[in-house]
N, C-alpha and C positions, 0 to 999 in steps of 0.2 A: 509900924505902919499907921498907929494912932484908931480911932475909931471908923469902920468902914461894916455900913449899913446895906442890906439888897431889899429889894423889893420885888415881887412879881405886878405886870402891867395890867393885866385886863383883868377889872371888877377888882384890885386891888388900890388901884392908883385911878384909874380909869374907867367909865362906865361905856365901853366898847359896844356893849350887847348888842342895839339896836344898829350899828355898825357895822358889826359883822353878821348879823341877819341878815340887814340888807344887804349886803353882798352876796353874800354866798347866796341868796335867793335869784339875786340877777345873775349870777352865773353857770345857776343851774336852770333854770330860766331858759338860758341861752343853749342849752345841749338837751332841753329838753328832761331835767328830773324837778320834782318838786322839792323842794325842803322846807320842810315844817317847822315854825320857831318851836313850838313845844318838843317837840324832837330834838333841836338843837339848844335850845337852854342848859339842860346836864351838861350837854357837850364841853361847853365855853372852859377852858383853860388846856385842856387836850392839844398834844399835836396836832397839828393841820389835816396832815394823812388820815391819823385815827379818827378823827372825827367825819372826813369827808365817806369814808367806810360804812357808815349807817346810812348814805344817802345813795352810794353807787357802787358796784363792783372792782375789784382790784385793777381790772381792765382800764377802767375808766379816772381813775383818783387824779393821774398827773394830766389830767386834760383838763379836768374841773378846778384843781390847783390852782394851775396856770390860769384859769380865768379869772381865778377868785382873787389872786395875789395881783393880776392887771388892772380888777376893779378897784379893789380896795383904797387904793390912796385917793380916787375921787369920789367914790359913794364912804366907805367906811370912818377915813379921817376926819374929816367933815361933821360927821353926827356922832363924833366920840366927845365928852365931856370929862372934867374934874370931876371926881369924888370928893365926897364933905372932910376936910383936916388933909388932903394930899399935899398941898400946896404949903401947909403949914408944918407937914411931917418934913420936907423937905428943906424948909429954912430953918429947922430946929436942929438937922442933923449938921448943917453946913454952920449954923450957931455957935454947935461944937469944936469945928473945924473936922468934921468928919466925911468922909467922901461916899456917895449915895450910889450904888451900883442894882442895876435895873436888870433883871436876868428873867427871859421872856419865852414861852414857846414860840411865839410870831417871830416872824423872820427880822434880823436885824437892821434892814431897811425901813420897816415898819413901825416898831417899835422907835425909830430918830423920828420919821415921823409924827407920831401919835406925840412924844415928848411935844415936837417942837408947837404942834397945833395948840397944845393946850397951856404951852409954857411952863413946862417942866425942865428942871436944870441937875441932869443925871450927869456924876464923873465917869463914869462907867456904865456901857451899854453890850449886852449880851443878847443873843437871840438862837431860837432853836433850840431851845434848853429846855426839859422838862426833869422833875422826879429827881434820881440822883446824879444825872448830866448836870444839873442846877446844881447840886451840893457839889461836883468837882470843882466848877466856877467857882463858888463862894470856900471852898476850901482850899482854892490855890489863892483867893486875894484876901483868906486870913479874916474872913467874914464876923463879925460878931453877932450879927441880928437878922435873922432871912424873915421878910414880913409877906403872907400870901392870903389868897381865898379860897387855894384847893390842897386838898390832900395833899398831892403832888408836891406842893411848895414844903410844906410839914416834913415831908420823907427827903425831900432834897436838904432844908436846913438839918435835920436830925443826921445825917448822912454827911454834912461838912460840919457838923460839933456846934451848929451857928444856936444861939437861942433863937425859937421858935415859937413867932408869934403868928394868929391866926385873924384874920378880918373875915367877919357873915355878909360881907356883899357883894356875895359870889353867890352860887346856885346850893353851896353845902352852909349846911349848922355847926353850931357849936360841938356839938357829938361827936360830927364826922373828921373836923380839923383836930380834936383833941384826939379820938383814936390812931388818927395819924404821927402822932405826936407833938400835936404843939404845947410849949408850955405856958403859952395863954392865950386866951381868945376875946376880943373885942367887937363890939356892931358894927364900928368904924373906925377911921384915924384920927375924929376930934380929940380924942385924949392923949391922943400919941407924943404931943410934946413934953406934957405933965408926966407921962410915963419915960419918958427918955431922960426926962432930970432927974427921975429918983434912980432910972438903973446906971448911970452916968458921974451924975454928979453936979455941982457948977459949973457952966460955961467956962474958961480963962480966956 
């Protein structure tokens, strides 16, 4: 199948945060709970549900859901940006001739979204996937490299055999991604091209 690359989206590829703050602010907002960024920072890479669970009872998740998934494509996409070397990880993997597969807990509506806002050009698009739901993915499309900024991403790549790389611009350290197991950990993706030539090889 040749070389085929995953990524995780938010705070890996994507600086989301301020995004989906604001959202999930106005849609709690709207039923009347508060949500606190500092509360929600940890959160970010979490299932939807699990994270809406620190803000409101089991009763209430698929009302605030649903509001938050109705906001988001006009308050959230909008104020998502590139991360430093995304754009460049991307065209180094397609370089290769390798196809770039995006496996996301956000819904996979969202995640085409966020791609197409920021110009991002994914072969393959997953959503709803966290931890080792993320490693079936990447282990049925024969993954090589799962790249994330949570645990989560670590445990899913370790979990489809994929090498596991770890990016800090997410809310977790170097400590926490390596005890999940990654087998390397980076501040960002500006090196990621430099790094994909030596584990690769020459373009042909």
């Amino acid at each position: 199948m040749g070389l085929v690359i995953g990524f995780d989206l938010d705070l890996t590829l994507v600086d989301s945060a301020d995004g989906i703050t604001a959202s999930l602010a106005e849609a709690g907002r709207r039923i009347g709970v508060e949500v606190d960024p500092e509360r929600l920072e940890p959160l970010l890479g979490l299932p939807l549900e699990d994270t809406l669970r620190h803000f409101v009872d089991e009763t209430r998740v698929e009302e605030l859901k649903g509001l938050y998934r109705a906001l988001y494509p006009s308050i959230g996409v909008p104020a998502t940006k590139l991360l430093p070397g995304a754009k460049e990880a991307v065209e180094a993997i397609h370089d290769f001739r390798g196809r770039v597969v995006v496996v996301s807990a956000k819904i996979e509506s969202a995640v085409r979204e966020v791609l197409d806002h920021v110009g991002l050009a994914a072969d393959d698009v997953y959503g709803e996937r966290f931890a080792e739901t993320k490693g079936a993915v990447l282990r049925e499309l024969g993954a090589d490299v799962f790249v994330g900024d949570h645990p989560g991403d670590m445990i899913g790549a370790r979990w489809a055999g994929a090498y596991a790389m770890g990016v800090t611009t997410g809310p977790h350290d170097s400590v926490a991604l390596r005890e999940a197991g990654a087998d390397v950990v980076f501040s960002d993706l500006l090196d990621f091209p430099y790094w994909l030539a030596d584990f690769v090889g020459t373009p042909t």
